[in-house]
C-alpha positions as CSV (number, residue, x, y, z in Angstrom):
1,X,64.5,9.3,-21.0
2,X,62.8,12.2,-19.1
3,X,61.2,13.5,-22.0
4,X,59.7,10.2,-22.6
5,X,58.6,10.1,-19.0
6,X,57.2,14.2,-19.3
7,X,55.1,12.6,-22.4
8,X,53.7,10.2,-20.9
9,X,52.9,11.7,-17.7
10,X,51.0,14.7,-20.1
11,X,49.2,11.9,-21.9
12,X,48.0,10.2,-19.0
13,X,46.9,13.7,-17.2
14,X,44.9,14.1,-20.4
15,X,43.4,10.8,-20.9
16,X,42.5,11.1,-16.9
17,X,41.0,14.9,-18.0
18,X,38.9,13.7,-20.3
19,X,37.8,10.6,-18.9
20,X,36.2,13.0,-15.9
21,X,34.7,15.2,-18.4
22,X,32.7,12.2,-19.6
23,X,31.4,10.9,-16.7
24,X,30.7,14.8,-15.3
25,X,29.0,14.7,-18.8
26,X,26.7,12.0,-17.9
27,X,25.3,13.0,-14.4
28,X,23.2,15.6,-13.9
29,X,22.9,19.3,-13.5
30,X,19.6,20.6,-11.0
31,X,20.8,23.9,-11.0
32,X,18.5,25.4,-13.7
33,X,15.3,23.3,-12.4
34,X,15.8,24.3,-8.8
35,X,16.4,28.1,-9.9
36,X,13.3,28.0,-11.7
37,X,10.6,26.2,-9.7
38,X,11.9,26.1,-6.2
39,X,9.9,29.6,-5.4
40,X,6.7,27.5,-5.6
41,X,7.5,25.1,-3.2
42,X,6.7,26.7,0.5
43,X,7.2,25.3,4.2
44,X,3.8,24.7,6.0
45,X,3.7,25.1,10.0
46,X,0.6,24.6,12.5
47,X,-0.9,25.9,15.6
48,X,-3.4,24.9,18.2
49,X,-5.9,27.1,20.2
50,X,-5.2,24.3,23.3
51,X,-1.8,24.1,23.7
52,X,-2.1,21.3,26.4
53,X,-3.7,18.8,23.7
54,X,-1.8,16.1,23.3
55,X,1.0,16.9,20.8
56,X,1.7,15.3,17.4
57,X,4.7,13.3,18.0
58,X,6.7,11.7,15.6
59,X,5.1,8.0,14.8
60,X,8.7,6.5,14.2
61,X,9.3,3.9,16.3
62,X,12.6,1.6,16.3
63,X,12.7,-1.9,14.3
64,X,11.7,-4.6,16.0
65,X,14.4,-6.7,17.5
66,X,12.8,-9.8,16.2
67,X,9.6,-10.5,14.2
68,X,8.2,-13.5,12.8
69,X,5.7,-11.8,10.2
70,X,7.2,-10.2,7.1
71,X,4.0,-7.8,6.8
72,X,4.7,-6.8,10.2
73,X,8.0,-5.4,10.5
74,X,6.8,-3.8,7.6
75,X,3.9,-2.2,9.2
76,X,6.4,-1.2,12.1
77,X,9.2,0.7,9.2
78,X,6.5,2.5,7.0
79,X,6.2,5.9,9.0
80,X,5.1,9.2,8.0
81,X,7.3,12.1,9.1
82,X,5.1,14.2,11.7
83,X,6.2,17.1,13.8
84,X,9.8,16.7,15.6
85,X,9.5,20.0,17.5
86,X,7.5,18.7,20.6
87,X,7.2,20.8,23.7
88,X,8.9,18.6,26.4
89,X,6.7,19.7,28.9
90,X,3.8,17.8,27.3
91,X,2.1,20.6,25.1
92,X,2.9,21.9,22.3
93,X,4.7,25.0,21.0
94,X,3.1,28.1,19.7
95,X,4.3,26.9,15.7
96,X,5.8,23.6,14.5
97,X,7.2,23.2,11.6
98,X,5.7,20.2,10.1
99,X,6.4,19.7,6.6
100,X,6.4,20.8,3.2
101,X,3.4,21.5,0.3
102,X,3.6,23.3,-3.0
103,X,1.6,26.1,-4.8
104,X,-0.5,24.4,-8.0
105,X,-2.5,28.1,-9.0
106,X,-1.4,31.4,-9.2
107,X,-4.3,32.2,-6.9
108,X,-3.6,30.3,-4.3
109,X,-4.0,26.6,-4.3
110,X,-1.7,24.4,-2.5
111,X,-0.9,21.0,-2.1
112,X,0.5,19.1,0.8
113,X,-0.1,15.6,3.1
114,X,-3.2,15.1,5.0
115,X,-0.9,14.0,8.3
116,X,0.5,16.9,8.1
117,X,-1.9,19.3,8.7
118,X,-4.7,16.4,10.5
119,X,-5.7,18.0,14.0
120,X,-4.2,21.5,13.2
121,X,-6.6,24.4,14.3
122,X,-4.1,27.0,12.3
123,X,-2.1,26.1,9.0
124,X,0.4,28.6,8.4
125,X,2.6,28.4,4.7
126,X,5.8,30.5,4.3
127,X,6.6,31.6,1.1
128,X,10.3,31.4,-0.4
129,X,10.5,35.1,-0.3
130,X,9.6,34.5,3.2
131,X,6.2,36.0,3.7
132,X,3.9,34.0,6.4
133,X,0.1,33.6,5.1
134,X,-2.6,31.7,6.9
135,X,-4.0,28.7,5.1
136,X,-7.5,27.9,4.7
137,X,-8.3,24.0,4.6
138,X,-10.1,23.0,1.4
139,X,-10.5,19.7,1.6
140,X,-7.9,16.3,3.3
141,X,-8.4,12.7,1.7
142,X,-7.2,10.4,4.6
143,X,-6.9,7.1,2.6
144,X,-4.5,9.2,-0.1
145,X,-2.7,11.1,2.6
146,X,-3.4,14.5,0.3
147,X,-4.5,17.6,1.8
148,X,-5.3,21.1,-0.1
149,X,-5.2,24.5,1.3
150,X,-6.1,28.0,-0.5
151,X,-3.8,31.1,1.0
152,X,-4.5,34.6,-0.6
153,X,-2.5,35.8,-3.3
154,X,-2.5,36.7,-6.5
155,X,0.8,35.9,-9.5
156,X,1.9,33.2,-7.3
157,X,4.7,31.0,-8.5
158,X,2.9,27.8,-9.3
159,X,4.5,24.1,-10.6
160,X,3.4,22.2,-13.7
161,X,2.5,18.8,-12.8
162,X,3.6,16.1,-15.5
163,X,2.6,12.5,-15.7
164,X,3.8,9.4,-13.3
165,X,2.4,6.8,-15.6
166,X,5.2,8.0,-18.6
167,X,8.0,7.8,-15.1
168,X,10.3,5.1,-15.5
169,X,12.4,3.0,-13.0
170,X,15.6,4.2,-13.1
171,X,15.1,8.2,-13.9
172,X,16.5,10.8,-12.0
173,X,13.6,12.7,-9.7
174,X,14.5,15.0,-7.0
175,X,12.9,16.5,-4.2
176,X,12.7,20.3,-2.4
177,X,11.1,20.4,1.1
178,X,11.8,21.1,4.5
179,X,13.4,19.0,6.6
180,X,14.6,18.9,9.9
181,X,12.6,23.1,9.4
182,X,15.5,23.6,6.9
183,X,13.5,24.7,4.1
184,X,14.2,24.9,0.5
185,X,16.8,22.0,0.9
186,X,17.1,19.7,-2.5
187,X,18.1,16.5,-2.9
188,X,18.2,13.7,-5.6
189,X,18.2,10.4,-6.9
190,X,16.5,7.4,-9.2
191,X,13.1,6.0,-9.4
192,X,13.4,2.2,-7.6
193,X,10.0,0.9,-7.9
194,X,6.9,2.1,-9.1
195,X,3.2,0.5,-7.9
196,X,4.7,-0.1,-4.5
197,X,1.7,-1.3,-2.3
198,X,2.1,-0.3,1.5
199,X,0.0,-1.0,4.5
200,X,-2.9,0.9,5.0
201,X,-2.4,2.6,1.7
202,X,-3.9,0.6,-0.7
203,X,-5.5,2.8,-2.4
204,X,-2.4,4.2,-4.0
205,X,0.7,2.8,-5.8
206,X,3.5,4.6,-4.6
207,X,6.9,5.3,-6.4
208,X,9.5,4.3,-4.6
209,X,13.1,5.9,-4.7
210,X,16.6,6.6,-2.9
211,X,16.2,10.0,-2.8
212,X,17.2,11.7,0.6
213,X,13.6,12.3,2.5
214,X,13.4,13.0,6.3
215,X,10.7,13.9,9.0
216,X,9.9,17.5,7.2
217,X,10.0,16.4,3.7
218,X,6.2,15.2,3.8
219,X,4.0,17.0,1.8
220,X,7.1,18.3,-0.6
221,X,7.2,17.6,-4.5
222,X,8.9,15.5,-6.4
223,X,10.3,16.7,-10.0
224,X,11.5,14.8,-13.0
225,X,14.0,16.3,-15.5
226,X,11.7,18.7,-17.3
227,X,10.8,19.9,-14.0
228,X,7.4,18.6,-14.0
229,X,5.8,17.5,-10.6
230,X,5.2,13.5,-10.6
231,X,4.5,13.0,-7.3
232,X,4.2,14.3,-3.3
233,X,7.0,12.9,-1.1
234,X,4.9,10.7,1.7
235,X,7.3,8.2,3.7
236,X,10.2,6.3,4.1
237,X,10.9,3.0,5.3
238,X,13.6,3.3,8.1
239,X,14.5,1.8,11.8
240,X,15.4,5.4,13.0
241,X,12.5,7.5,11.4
242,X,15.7,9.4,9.3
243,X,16.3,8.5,5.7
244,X,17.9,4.7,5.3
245,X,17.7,4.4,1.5
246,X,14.2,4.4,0.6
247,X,11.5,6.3,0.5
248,X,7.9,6.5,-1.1
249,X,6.4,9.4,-3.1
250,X,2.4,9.6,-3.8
251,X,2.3,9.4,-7.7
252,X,0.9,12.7,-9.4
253,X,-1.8,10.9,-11.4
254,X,-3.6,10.3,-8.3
255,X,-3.0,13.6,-6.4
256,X,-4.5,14.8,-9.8
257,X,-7.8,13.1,-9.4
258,X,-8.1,13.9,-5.5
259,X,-7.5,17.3,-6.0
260,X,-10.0,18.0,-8.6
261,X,-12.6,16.5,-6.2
262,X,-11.7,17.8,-3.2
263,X,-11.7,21.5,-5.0
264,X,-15.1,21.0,-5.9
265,X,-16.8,19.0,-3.2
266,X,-14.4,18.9,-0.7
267,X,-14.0,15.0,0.0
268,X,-13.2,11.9,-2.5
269,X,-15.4,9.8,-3.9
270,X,-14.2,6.1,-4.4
271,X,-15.4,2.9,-5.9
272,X,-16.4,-0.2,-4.0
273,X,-17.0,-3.4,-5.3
274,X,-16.9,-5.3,-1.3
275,X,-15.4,-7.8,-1.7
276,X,-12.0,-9.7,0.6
277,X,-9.5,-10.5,-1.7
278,X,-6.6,-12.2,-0.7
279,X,-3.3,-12.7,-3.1
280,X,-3.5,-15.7,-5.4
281,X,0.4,-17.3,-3.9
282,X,2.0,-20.7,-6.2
283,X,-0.1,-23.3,-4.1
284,X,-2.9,-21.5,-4.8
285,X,-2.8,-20.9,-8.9
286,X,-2.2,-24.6,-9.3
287,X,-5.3,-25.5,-7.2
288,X,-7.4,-23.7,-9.5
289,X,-6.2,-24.4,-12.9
290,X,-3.8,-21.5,-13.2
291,X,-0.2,-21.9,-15.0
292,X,0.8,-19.1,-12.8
293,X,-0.2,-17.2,-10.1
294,X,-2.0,-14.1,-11.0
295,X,-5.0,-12.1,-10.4
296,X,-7.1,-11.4,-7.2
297,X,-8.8,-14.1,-5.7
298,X,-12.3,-13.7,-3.8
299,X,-12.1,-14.8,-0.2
300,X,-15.5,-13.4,0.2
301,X,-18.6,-11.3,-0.5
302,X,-19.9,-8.8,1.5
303,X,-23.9,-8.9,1.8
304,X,-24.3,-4.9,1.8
305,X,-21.9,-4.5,-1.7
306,X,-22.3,-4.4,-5.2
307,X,-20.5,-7.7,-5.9
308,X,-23.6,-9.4,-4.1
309,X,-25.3,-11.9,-6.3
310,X,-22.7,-11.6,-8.9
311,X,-19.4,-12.2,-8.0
312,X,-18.6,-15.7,-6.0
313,X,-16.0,-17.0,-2.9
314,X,-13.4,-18.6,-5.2
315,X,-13.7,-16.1,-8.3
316,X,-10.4,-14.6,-9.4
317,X,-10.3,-11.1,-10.8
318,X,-8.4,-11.5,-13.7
319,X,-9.2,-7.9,-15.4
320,X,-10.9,-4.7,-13.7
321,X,-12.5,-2.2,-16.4
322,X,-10.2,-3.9,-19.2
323,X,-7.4,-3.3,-16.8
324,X,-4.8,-5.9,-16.0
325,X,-4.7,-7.8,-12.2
326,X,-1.6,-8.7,-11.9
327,X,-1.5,-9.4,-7.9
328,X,-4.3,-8.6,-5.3
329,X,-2.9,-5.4,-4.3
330,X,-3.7,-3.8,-8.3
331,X,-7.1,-4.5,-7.6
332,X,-8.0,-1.6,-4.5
333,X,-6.1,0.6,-6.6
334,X,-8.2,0.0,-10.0
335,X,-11.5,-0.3,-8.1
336,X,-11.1,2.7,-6.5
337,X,-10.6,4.9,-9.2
338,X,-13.2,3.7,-11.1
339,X,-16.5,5.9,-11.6
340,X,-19.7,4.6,-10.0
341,X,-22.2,5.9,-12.2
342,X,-21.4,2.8,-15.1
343,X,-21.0,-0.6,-15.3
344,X,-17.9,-2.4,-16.0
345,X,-16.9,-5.5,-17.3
346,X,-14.6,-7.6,-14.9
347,X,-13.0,-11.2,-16.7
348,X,-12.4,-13.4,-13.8
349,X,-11.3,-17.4,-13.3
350,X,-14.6,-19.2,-12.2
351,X,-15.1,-23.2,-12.5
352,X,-12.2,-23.6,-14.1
353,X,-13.2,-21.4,-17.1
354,X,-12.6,-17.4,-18.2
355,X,-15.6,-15.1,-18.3
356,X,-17.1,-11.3,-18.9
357,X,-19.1,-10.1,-15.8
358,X,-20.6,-6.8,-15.8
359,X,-21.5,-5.0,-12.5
360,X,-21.7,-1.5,-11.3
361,X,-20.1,-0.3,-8.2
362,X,-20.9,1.8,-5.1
363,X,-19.4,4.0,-3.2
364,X,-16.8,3.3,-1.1
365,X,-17.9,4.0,2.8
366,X,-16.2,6.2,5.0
367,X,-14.9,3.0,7.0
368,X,-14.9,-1.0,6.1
369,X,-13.6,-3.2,8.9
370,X,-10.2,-4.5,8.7
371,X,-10.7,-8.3,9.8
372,X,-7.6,-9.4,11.1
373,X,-6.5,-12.9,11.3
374,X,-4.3,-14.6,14.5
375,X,-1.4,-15.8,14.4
376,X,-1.2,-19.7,14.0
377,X,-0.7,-22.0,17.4
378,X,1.4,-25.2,16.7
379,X,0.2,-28.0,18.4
380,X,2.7,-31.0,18.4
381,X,0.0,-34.0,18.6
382,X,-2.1,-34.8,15.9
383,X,-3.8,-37.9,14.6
384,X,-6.4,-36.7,11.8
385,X,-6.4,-36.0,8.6
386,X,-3.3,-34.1,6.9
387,X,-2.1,-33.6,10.6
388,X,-5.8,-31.9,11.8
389,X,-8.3,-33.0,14.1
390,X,-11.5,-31.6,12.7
391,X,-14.9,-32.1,14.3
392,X,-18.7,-31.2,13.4
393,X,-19.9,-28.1,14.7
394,X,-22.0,-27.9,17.8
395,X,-24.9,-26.3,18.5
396,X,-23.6,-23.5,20.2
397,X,-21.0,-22.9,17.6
398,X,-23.2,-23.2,14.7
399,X,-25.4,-20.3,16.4
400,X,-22.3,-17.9,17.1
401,X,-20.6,-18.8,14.2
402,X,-23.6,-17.6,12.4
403,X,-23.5,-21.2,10.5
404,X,-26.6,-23.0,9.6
405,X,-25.3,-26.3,8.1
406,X,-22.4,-27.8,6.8
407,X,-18.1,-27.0,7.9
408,X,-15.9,-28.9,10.1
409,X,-13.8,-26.9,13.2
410,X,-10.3,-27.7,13.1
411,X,-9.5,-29.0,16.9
412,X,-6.0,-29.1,16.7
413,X,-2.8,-29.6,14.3
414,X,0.5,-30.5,14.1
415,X,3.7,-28.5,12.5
416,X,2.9,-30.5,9.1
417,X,2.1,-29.3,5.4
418,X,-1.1,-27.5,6.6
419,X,0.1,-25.9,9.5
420,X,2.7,-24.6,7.2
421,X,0.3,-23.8,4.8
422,X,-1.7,-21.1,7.1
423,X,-4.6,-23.5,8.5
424,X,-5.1,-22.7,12.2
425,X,-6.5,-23.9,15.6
426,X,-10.5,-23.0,15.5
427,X,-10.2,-22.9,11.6
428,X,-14.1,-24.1,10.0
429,X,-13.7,-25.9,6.9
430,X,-16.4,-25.1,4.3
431,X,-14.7,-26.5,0.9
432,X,-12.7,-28.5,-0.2
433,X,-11.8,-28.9,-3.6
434,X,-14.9,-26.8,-4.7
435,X,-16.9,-29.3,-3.0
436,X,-18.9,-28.4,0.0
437,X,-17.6,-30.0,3.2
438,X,-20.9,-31.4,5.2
439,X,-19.6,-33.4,8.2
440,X,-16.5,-35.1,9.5
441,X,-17.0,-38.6,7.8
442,X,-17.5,-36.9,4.7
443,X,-14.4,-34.5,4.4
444,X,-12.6,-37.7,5.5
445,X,-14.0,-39.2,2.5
446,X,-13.4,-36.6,-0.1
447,X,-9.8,-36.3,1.5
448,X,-8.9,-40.2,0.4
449,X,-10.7,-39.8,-3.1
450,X,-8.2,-37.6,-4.1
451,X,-4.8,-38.4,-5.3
452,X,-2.1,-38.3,-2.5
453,X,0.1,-34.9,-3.0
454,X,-2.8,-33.2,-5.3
455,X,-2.9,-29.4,-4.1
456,X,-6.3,-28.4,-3.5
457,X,-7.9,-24.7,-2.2
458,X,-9.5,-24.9,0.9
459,X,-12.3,-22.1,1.7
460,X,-12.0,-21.4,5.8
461,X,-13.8,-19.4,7.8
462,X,-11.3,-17.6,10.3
463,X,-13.2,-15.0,12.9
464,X,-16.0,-14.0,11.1
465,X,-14.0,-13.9,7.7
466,X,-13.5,-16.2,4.7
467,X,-10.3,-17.1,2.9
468,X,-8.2,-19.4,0.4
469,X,-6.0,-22.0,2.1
470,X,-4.0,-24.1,-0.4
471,X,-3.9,-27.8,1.0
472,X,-1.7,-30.5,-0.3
473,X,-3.6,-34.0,0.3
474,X,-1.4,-36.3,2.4
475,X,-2.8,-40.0,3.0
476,X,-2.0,-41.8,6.2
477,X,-2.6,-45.8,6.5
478,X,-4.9,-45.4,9.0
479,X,-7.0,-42.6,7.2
480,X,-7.0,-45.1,4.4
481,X,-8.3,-47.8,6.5
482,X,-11.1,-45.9,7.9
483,X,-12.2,-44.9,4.3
């Protein structure tokens, strides 16, 4: 009998033995990746000639305790890691340690985030073997968040820089930076996402992924398996402004390209096609004839872009330079990585039908105003049509509204279907249903000739800006009755 327990005891110690050699077999060993390509990743500090300008604080600010927008807790949670070494008597101290960068040339080129180095009047990098060299600024893309320096030297260590288009969701990446000043720290973890779209950023498709980043990180790289670079570690999304989970790397395709032309001319050159585009939601797709929503749909045309005269309000972008639009967010990215010295073809939705337009695009300008629109006002009383009061434009209106004819103002409306929808107090009705609007009586009219619960796209003006509001006609008996 104890034999027979000894035996089995032994054979489950063995089974339990191997078992954990399998699973140590499938996870993954760093060890020879960060032995061989950690030397080329150095810790990048900054000083300022006035020490009582005002200090670069941290950005991270706590989550908001309650928020009705989605897009705006967001915008509170995306921050970028800046220095956490502040003076507390207001300036700042002689060096603080920022962030992180890496060497991409044996003679001296390195790469790091524009925030942070932006406002420095010294860049300092320290070398793994610990040397200190001062860091001349090359060239800083704001938009990209990519900054890069030159330091003297010659037989630097330098990292190869692979290919995040060939990165898939799910594969291990890891990270060496500096945070909290603790440099040359490594951590690790998966590829969540890829093509994340953040705000203000939309001009890159980040990666996103669990692996550990925090306020010193910024600026570090981020390695596949083979040890090739495949993107710079940017920001996290977190209430504290310490890792929660997930964070967002710059994808090495594009640090590629910015690089290049910073090296040579200093600053990026983007394309710009000027248009607002706003995302094409459910409501939307089936007012214009899609099975599904895709694409990015035209709110507007600016007068002073390329898209003037050939691209029209209502025109969804389909395909950009025989590249997929999947949602409004793909198209900033496409655009602005497309060359401005040769037309393209762009397939959009117009009129119900699928066609080829070519067009050549500008530059992008340094700035393009960000119209913003306010948030919606319920109004409880409403007797008009689909719960609005709409009226004809006055004079006065017309003249700051920059309107010459045609467009109802929406009065008021109640907490119905196109409240919910996103019309708003103040809201000017243009078209309806691809039809111009001209006056109160008519858009009454065209209202009751359409089938009751028929979604339609409404073009509004909203402060100065135009956009796609997806209406779902709703007949009362007294709107009927007034036909």
């Amino acid at each position: 009998m104890t034999n027979l327990f000894i035996v089995r005891s032994l054979a489950i110690a063995i089974l339990l033995l191997f078992v954990s050699m399998l699973n140590a077999a499938e996870l993954p060993n760093f060890t020879k990746l960060v032995k061989t390509h950690s030397a080329a990743v150095v810790n990048i500090s900054t000083e300022r000639d006035d020490q009582y300008k005002q200090p670069m604080t941290s950005s991270v600010k706590p989550l908001p305790e309650k928020n009705s927008s989605g897009n705006e807790v967001i915008d509170d949670l995306m921050k970028r890691f800046f220095d956490y070494n502040e003076n507390p008597e207001g300036g700042m101290d002689e060096s603080s340690s920022l962030g992180s960068g890496f060497i991409i040339s044996s003679d001296g080129y390195v790469v790091t985030n524009h925030h942070v180095i932006a406002g420095a009047d010294k860049i300092i990098v320290k070398l793994s073997d610990r040397r200190e060299l001062p860091a001349q600024l090359i060239g800083t893309d704001k938009r990209s968040d990519i900054a890069l320096l030159k330091i003297e030297g010659k037989d630097l260590p330098v990292l190869t820089t692979g290919s995040s288009s060939q990165l898939e969701v799910g594969e291990w990446v890891i990270a060496i930076g500096s945070p909290f000043g603790f440099d040359h720290s490594v951590t690790a973890g998966i590829v969540s996402a890829k093509g994340r779209s953040l705000p203000e950023e939309s001009y890159v498709p980040f990666i996103q992924t669990d692996v550990a980043i925090n306020p010193g990180n910024s600026g570090g790289p981020l390695f596949n398996m083979k040890g090739e670079v495949v993107g710079i570690n940017s920001q996290i999304y977190s209430q504290s402004g310490s890792f929660a989970g997930v964070s967002f790397a710059i994808p090495v395709d594009v640090v590629k390209d910015v690089v290049a032309q910073l090296k040579a001319k200093g600053y990026v050159n983007r394309g710009w096609l000027g248009v607002f585009i706003q995302e094409v939601t459910v409501s939307l797709a089936k007012s214009f004839g899609l099975d599904k929503p895709k694409g990015a749909l035209i709110a507007e045309v600016m007068p002073e872009g390329p898209a003037i005269g050939i691209l029209k309000q209502g025109d969804i972008i389909l395909e950009f330079n025989h590249k997929k639009i999947n949602t409004a967010s793909d198209l900033p990215i496409v655009v602005g990585s497309t060359s401005t010295e040769k037309e393209v073809d762009v397939k959009v939705r117009r009129g119900g039908s699928t066609q080829i337009i070519k067009l050549k695009l500008k530059e992008l300008p340094m700035e393009i105003a960000k119209k913003k629109v306010k948030h919606p006002v319920k109004l409880a009383k409403s007797d008009a049509v689909m719960g609005m009061e709409v009226e004809d434009l006055t004079v006065n209106e017309r003249k700051s509204l920059q309107i010459r004819n045609g467009g109802v103002i929406v009065r008021r409306i109640d907490s119905g279907k196109a409240y919910r929808a996103g019309m708003q107090i103040d809201d000017v009705i243009k078209v309806l249903n691809g039809q111009s609007v001209i006056s109160v009586k008519q858009f009454k009219s065209l209202v009751n000739s359409l089938p009751n619960g028929t979604p339609v796209a409404a073009l509004v003006l909203r402060e100065g800006s135009a956009q796609f509001v997806a209406l779902m006609i709703e007949h009362t008996s007294d709107n009927r009755s007034k036909k």
